[in-house]
C-alpha positions as CSV (number, residue, x, y, z in Angstrom):
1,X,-15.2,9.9,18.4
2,X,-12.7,12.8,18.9
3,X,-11.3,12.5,15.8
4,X,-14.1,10.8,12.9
5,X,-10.8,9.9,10.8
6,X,-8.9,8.1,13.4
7,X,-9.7,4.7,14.0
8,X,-9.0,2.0,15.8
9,X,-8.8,-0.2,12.2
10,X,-8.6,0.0,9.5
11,X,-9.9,-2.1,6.7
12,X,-9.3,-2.0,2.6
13,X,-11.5,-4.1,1.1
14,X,-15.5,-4.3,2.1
15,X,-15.6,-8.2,0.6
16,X,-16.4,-11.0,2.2
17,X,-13.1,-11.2,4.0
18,X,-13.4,-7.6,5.0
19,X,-17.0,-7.7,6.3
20,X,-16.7,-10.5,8.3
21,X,-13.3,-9.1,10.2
22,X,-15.4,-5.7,10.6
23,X,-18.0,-8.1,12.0
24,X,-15.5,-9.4,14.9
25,X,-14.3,-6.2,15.5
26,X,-17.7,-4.0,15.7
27,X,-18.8,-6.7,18.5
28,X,-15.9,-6.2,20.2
29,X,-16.5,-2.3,20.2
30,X,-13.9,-1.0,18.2
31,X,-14.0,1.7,15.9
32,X,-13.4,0.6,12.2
33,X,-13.2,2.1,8.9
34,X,-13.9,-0.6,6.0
35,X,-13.0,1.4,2.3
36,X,-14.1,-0.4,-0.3
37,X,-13.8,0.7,-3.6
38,X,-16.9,-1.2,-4.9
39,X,-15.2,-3.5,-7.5
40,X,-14.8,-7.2,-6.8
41,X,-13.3,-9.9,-9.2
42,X,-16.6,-11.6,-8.8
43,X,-18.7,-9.2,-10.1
44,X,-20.0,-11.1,-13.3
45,X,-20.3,-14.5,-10.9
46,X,-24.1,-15.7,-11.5
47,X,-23.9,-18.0,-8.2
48,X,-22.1,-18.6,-5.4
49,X,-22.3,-22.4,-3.8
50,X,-20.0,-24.3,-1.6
51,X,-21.3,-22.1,1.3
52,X,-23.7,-23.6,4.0
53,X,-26.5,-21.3,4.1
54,X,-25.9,-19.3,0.8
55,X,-25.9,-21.8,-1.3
56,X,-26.4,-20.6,-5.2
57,X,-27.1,-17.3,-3.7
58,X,-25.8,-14.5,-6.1
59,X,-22.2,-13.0,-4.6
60,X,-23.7,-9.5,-4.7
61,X,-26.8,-10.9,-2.5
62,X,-24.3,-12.6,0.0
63,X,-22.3,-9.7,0.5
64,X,-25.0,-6.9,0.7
65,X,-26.5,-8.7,3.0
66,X,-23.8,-8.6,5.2
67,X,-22.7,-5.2,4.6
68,X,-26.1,-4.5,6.3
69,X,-25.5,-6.5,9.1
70,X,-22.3,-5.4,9.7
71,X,-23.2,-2.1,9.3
72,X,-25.6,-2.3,12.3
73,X,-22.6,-2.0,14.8
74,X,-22.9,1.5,15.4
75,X,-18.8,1.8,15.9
76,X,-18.6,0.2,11.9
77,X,-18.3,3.2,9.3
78,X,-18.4,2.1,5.6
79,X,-16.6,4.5,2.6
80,X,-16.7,3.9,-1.0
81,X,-13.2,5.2,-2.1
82,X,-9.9,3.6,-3.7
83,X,-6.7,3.5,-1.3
84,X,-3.9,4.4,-3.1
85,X,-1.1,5.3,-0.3
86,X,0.2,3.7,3.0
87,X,2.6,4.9,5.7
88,X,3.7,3.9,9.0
89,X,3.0,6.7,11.4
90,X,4.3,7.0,15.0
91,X,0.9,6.2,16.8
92,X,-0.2,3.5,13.9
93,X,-0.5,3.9,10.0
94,X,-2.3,6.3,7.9
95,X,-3.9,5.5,4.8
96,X,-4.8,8.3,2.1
97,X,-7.3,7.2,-0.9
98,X,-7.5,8.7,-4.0
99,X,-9.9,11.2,-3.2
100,X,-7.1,12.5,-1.1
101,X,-8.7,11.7,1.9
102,X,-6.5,11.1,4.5
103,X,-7.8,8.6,7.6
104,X,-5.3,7.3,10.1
105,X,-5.8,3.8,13.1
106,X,-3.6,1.8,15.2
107,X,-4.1,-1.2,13.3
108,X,-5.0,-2.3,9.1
109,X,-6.3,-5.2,7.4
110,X,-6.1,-5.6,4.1
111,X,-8.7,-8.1,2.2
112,X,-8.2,-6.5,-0.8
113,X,-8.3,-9.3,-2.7
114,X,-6.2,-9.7,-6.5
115,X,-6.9,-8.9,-9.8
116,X,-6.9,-11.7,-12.5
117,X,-4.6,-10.9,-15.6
118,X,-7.0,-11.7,-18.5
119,X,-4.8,-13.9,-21.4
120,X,-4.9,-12.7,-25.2
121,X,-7.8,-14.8,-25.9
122,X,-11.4,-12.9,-27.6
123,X,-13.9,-13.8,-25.4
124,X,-12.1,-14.9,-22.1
125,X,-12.5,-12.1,-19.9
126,X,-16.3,-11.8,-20.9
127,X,-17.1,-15.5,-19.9
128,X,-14.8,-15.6,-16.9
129,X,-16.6,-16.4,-13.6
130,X,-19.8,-17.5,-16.1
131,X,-18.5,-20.3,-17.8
132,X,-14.9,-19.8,-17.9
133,X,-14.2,-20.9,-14.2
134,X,-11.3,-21.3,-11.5
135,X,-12.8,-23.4,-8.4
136,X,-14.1,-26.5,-9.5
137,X,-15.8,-26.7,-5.7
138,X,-17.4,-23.7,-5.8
139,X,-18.5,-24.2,-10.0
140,X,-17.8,-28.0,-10.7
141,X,-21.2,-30.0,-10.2
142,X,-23.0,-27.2,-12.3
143,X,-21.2,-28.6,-15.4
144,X,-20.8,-32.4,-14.1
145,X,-20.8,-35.0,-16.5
146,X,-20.8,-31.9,-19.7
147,X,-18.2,-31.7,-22.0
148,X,-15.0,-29.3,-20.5
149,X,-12.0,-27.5,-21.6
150,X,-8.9,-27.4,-19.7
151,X,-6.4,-24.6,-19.9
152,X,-2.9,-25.1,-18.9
153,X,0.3,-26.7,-20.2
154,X,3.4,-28.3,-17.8
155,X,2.3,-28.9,-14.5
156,X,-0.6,-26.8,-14.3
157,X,-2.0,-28.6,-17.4
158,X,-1.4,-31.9,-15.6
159,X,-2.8,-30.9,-12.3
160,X,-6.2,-29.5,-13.9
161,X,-6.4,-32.7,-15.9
162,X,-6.2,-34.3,-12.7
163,X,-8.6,-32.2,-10.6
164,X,-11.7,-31.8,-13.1
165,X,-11.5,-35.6,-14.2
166,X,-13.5,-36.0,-10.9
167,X,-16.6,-33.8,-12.0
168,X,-16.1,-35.3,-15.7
169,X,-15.0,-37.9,-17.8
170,X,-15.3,-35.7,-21.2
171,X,-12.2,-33.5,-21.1
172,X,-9.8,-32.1,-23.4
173,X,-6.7,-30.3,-23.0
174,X,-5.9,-27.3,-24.4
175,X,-2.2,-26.4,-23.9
176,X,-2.8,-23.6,-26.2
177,X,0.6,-24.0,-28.4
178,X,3.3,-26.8,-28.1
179,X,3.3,-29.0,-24.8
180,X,5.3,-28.5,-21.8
181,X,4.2,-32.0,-20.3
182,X,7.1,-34.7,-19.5
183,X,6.2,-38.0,-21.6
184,X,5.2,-39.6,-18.6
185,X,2.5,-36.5,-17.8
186,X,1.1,-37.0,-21.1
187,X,1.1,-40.6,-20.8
188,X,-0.9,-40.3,-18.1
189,X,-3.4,-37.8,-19.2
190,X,-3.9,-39.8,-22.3
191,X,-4.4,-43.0,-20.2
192,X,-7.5,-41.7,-19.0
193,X,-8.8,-40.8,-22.5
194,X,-8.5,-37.0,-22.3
195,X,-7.5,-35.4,-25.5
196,X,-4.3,-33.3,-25.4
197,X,-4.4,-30.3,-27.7
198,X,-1.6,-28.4,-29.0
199,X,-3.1,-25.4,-31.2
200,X,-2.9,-21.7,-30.4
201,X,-6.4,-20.5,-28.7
202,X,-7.4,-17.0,-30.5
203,X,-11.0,-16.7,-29.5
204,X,-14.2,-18.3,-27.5
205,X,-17.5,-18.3,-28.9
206,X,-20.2,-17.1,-26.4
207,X,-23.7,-16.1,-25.8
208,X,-23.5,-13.4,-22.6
209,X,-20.7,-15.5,-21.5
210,X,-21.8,-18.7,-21.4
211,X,-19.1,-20.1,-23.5
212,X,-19.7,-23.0,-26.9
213,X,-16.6,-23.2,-28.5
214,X,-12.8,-23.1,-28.5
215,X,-11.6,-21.5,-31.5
216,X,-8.3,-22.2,-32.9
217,X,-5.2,-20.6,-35.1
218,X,-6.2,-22.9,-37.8
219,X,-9.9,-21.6,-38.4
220,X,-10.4,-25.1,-36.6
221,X,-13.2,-25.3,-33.3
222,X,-14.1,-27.3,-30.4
223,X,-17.0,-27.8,-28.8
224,X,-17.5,-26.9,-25.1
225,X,-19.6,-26.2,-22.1
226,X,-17.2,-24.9,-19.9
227,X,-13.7,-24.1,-19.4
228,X,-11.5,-24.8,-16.5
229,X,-8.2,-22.1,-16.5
230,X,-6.1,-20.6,-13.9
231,X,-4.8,-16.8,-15.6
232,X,-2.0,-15.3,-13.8
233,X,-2.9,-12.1,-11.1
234,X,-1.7,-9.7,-9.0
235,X,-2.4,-7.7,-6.3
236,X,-4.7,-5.7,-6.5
237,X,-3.8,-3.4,-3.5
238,X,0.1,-2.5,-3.4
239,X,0.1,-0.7,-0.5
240,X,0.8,-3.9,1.5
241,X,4.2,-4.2,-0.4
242,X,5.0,-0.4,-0.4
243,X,4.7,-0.8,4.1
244,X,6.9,-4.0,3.5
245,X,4.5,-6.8,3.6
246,X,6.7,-10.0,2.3
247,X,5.0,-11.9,-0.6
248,X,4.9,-15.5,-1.2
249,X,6.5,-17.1,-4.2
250,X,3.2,-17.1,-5.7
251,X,2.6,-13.7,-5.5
252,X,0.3,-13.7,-2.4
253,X,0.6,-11.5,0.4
254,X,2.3,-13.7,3.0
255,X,0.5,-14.9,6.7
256,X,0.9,-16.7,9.5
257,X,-1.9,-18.6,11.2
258,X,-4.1,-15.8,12.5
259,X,-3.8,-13.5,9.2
260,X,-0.5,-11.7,10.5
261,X,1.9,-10.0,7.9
262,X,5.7,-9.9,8.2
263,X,4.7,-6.3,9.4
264,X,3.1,-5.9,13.2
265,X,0.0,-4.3,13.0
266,X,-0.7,-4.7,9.3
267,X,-3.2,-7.9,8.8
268,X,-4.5,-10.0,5.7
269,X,-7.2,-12.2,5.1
270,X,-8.6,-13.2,1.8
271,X,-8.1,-13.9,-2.0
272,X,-4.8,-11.5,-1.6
273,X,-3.0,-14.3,0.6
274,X,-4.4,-17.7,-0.7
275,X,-5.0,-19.8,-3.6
276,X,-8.4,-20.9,-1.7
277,X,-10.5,-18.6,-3.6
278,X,-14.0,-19.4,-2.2
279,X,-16.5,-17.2,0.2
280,X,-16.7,-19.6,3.0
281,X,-12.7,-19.4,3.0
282,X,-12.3,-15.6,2.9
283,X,-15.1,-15.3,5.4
284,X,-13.0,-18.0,7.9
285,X,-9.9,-16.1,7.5
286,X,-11.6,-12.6,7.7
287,X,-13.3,-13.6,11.2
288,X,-9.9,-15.3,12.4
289,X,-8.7,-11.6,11.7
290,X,-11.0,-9.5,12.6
291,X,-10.4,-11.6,16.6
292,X,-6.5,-11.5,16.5
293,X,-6.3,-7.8,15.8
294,X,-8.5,-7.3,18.6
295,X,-6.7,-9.4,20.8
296,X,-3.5,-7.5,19.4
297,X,-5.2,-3.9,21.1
298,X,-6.2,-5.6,24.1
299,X,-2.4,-6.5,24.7
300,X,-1.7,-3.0,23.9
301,X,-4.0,-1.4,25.9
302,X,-3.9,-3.5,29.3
């Protein structure tokens, strides 16, 4: 290359998403730059399951391994830094980390995923992604038929109570303070003999994350093998917003069909656009990527 910081893309974000767009593009001969700033939200995941091939495979195993096939395409380049700054340029975009290092390409793709907003509660953050879990699909038959905690209150509280009753029939709500469910949520929730409680959550009792019991306000405890919660995030990359990326109502970075932003040339694939947070999902969306920006260059070009 001419220039070894100009690219033909680039990527932020060396996940699973990331990788497997790097993967479309490096056999397609293009030049990419993945920047990865080695921290994903799944870092204290014991397993990963729900992906053919992989299954119960530790996330750092699944994603080292393809790092190192990806990195086999002799046109992929791989840089541990933290991007911190976008702009639109006249021949493309140029993205500067916080290293001050300043790379430029025609295209970017951000599979930057989101970072999860940890609630007040002693304990959460350090079982989270052990036994304090989000996708009953990816974690659900490990605790089948085990006693589980719920988080959430209003809709959220019914839908989880809904969802998990699959993997179990011994749940309990915890709405953690006064409900928010209509008489005709609760109704239902009690009609399939799940306990609905109302007490303020202060702390979880663990061993290295593997959670026991729900402690309440009132001294008072519950016993538990696993909690199913859904905290609040945000994204954990602004630089889509600051180039004018539109965001969903949910807060997610907002795509069409092939992984396009509201912004040409600037892509998305991942946990940053979709409530689907599972590796076989970010991987789809990543290769679907990784294709339509390379089709986008081959319009440009020909």
């Amino acid at each position: 290359m001419a220039d070894r910081n100009n690219f033909d893309v680039i990527i932020t974000g060396g996940s699973y998403a990331g990788l497997s767009a790097a993967m479309a593009l490096g056999r397609a001969l293009r030049n990419v730059l993945i920047i990865d700033s080695g921290k994903p939200c799944n870092s204290q995941t014991p397993h990963s399951h729900n992906f053919i091939t992989h299954d119960g495979e530790t996330p750092k195993a699944i994603a080292d391994k393809a790092k190192e096939q990806v990195l086999a395409y002799d046109t992929i380049k791989f840089h541990q830094g933290l991007a911190t700054k976008g702009i639109k340029t006249e021949n493309g975009f140029e993205i500067t980390t916080a290293a001050n290092e300043v790379f430029t390409a025609k295209k970017l793709l951000f599979a930057t995923g989101v970072t999860d907003i940890m609630p007040a509660i002693e304990g959460f953050a350090d079982c989270w992604g052990i036994s304090v879990l989000h996708c009953p699909y990816c974690h659900g038959y490990e605790v089948k038929h085990q006693p589980i905690g719920l988080i959430g209150n209003g809709d959220l509280g019914f839908e989880l109570s809904r969802l998990i009753s699959n993997w179990s029939k011994n749940l309990v709500l915890f709405t953690n303070g006064r409900s928010t469910l209509t008489a005709e949520q609760t109704e239902k929730i009690t009609s399939h003999h799940i306990e609905i409680i109302e007490k303020e959550i202060v702390s979880f009792t663990h061993t290295n994350g593997y959670i026991q019991q729900v402690v309440f306000a009132d001294g008072a405890a519950h016993d538990v093998s696993a909690v199913f919660a859904r905290p609040a995030f945000q994204q954990h990359c602004a630089i889509p917003e600051t180039l004018g990326c539109e965001l969903t109502e949910q807060g997610y970075i907002k795509t069409d069909d092939f992984q396009r932003t509201s912004v040409h040339g600037v892509h998305a694939a991942g946990d940053s656009t979709t409530m689907f947070r599972a590796v076989s999902a970010a991987v789809a969306a990543g290769g679907k990527s990784g294709v339509t920006i390379n089709k986008e260059l081959i319009e440009e070009e020909f």
